[in-house]
N, C-alpha and C positions, 0 to 999 in steps of 0.2 A: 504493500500500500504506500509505505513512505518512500517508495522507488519511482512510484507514477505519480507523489506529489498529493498523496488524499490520505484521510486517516477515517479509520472508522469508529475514533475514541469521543462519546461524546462534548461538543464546542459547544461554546458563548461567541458571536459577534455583538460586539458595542458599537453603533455607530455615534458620531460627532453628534451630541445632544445639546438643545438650546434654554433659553430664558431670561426671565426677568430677576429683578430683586426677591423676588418668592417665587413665583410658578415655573417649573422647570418642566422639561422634557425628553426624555429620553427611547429611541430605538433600538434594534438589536432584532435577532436570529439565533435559533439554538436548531443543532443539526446534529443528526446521527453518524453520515458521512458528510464531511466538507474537505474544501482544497486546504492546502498547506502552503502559508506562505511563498511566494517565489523569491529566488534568492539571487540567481542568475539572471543574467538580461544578455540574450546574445542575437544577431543577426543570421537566426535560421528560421525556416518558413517552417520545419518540422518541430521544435520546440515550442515554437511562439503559434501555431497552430495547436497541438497540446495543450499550452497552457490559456488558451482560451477555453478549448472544447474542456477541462477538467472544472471549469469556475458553475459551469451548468450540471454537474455529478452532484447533484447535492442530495441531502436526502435529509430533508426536517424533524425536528424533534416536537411532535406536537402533543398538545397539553403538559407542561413540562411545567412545573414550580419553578418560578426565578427570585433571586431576590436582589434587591440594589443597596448596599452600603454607605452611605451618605452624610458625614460630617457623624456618623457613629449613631444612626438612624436605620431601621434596616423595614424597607418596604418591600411587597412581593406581589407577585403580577403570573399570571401562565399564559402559556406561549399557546397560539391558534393551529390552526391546522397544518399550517406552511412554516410553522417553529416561531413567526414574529411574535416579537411581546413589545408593548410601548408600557411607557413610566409616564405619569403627571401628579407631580407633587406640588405642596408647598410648605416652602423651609418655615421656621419657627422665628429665624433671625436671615437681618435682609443679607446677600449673598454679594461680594466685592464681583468687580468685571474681572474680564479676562479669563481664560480657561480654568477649570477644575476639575482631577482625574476621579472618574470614579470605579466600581466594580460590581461587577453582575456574579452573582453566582448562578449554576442550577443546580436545583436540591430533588433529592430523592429518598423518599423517608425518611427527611430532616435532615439527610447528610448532603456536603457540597460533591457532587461529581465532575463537575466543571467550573470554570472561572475564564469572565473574557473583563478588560478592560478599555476604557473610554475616557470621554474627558466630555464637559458642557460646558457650552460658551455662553457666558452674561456680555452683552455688548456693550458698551461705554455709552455716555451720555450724549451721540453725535448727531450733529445734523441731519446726518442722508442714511438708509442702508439700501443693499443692490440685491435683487431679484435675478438671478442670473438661471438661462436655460446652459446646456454644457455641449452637445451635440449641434455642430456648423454652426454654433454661438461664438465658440472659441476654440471647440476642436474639431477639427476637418473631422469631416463623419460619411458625409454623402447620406443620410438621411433619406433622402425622399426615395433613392435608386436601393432596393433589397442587394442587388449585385454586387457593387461598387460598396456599400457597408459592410458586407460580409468577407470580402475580399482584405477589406483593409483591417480587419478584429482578425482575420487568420494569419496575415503575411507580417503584420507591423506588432509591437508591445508596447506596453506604455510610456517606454522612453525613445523610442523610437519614431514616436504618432508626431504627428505636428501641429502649432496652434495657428492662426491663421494670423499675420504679419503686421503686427502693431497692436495686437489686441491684450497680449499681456502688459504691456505700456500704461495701454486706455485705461487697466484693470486695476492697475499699481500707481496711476494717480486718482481716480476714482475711492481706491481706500484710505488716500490720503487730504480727500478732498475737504477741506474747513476744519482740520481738524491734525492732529500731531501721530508721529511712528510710534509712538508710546497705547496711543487711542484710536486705533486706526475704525475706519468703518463697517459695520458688518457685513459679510456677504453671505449670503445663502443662495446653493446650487439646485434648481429645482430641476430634476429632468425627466422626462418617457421611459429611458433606460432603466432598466433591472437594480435590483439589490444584488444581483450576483457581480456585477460591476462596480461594485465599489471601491474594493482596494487598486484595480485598476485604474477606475479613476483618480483616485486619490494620488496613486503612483506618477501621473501623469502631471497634475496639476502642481506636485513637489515639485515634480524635477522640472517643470515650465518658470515657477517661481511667479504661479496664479497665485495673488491672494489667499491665506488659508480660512476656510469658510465650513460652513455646516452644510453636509450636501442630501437631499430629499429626493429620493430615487423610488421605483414604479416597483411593484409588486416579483418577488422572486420568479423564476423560470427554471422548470427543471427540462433536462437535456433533451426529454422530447421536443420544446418545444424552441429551442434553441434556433431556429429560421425564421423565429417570429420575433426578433430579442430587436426591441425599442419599437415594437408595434404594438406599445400598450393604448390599453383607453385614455386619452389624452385629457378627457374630463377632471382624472383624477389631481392632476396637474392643478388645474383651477382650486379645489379643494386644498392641495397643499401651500396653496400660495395664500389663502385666504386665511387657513390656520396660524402661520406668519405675521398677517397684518393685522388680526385680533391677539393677538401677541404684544404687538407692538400699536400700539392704538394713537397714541404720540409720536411716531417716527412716520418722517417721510422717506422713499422708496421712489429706487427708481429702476424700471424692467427692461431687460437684455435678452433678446431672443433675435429667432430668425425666422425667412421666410419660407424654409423647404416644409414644415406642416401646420401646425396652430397655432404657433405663439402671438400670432396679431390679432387672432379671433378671442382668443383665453383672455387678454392682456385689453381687448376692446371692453369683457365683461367685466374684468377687475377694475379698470376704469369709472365703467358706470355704476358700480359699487361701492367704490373706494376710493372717488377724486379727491377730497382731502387731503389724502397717503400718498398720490402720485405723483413725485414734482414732473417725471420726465420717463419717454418711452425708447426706447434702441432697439432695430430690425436689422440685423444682418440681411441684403440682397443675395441668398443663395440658390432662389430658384425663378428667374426670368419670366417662365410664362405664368408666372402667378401674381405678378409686379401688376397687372392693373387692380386684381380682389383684394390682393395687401393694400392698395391705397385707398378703398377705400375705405377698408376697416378703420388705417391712420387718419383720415379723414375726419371717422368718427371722433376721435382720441383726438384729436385739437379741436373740435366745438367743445370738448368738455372740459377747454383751455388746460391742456395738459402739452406741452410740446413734446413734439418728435423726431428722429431722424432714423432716417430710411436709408441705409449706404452700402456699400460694395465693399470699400475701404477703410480700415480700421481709424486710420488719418482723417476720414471725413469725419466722426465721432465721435475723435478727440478735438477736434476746432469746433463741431458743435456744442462739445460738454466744456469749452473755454466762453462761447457765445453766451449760455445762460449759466456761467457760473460756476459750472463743480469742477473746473479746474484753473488754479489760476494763471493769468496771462503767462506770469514769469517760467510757469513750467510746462508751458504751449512753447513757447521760444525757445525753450532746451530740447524736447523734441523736434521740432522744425530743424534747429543746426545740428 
């Protein structure tokens, strides 16, 4: 088992957990068989093929006692069908920003038989936070095309994928936007993509040197259905985004997506929901013949005096987010030369 990269001892995954001064939240996955870390990163289509097709071998731990350990607090939660468990607490005493690790166990008549850890992000008192899609938002994906996506999760790894040219820039003054490297702004990753993508992603956006952020990914897939991986219900999407901005009730927000499937349509209804919340909108142009339905949706999204931009180029997005503000002149003209 530990030779193909999978164990069949039961896991804890902790994903990147968020919150406020009290209300916390936390994800996670318990599995019977799951993948093993990757340790290697090399430039072969036979390995990096493998270590995709092993991340869908999963096999869930379902109804499962879990418990979360917490400033010496111990809350417990079971896991559904598909092994997820979510946490929603609130702490006793208000909770400082910046990351805090925590620890899941799972128990089995009382006893821990596993342990995963994590960390929850309290975000600073800033200005802005960013709603970020991850798929032809910032990682070349090919999205709309099954062929061309699948091709590139089998032949590329997640250090070898690439982000699209100027957008980790955009990303890395945008967390710096009103605000100091100490307090940076928050980001959250909403995407279509799997839970089983995650440490992938995550792998990806390290070594890009994305912003590090809480990332809210689409419902597990096991290997049958593996040809279907980021053709989830996009709906769900909306729901995640919204869970976020009733979170943050006080913060404005501003949304990063693209054009190859809904994020202009998602992003039209969070609008009309939550113009308050939304200083500003970002559409990556990744899929042309769809350039006239996208406008109109953005359309919509400036009557309900929310500005937008609609661009090809990561450059266009950075002089627009210098036009209204979130980045300042002085670090528009370090880019430029």
């Amino acid at each position: 088992m530990r030779w193909l990269g999978l164990t069949d001892e039961p896991t804890i995954k902790v994903y990147h957990g968020y919150g406020h001064a009290q209300m916390l939240t936390l994800y996670g996955h318990a599995f019977r068989l799951s993948t093993l870390p990757r340790r290697k990163y090399r430039k072969s289509f036979v390995r990096n093929t493998w270590a995709l097709l092993r991340l869908f071998i999963v096999k869930p731990f379902a109804d499962l006692e879990v418990s979360l350990d917490w400033n010496g607090r111990i809350y417990t939660a079971r896991t559904d069908s598909d092994g997820f468990f979510k946490f929603d607490w609130e702490d006793e005493r208000p909770v400082g920003q910046g990351w805090h690790p925590v620890v899941v166990q799972a128990l089995r008549n009382g006893a821990a038989i596993a342990r995963g850890e994590g960390e929850v992000y309290i975000p600073y008192h800033t200005q802005y936070g960013f709603i970020s899609d991850i798929d032809d938002t910032f990682l070349i994906s090919h999205s709309s095309n099954l062929r061309k996506r699948l091709f590139v999760l089998f032949t590329e790894n997640a250090r070898s994928r690439k982000p699209f040219e100027g957008v980790v820039r955009h990303y890395q003054l945008l967390a710096q936007s009103n605000t100091t490297a100490e307090a940076p702004n928050p980001f959250f990753f909403v995407s279509s993509s799997e839970w089983n993508l995650y440490d992938y992603i995550v792998e990806f956006a390290n070594s890009n040197k994305v912003p590090r952020g809480i990332y809210l990914l689409n419902q597990l897939k096991r290997f049958s259905q593996l040809l279907k991986t980021g053709q989830n219900n996009h709906q769900t999407k909306f729901t995640r985004i919204v869970r976020i901005l009733e979170h943050y009730p006080e913060q404005k927000f501003v949304l990063l997506g693209d054009s190859s499937q809904q994020d202009p349509y998602i992003y039209e209804a969070i609008v009309s929901h939550f113009p308050r919340q939304i200083y500003a909108v970002y559409i990556r142009n990744v899929a042309p013949a769809k350039e006239a339905d996208v406008r109109v949706a953005l359309e919509k999204i400036r009557a309900q005096g929310i500005p937008y931009c609609f661009f090809a180029n990561s450059s266009e997005a950075i002089s627009h987010s210098a036009t209204i503000g979130l980045i300042a002149s002085a670090a528009l003209e370090q880019v430029q030369s």
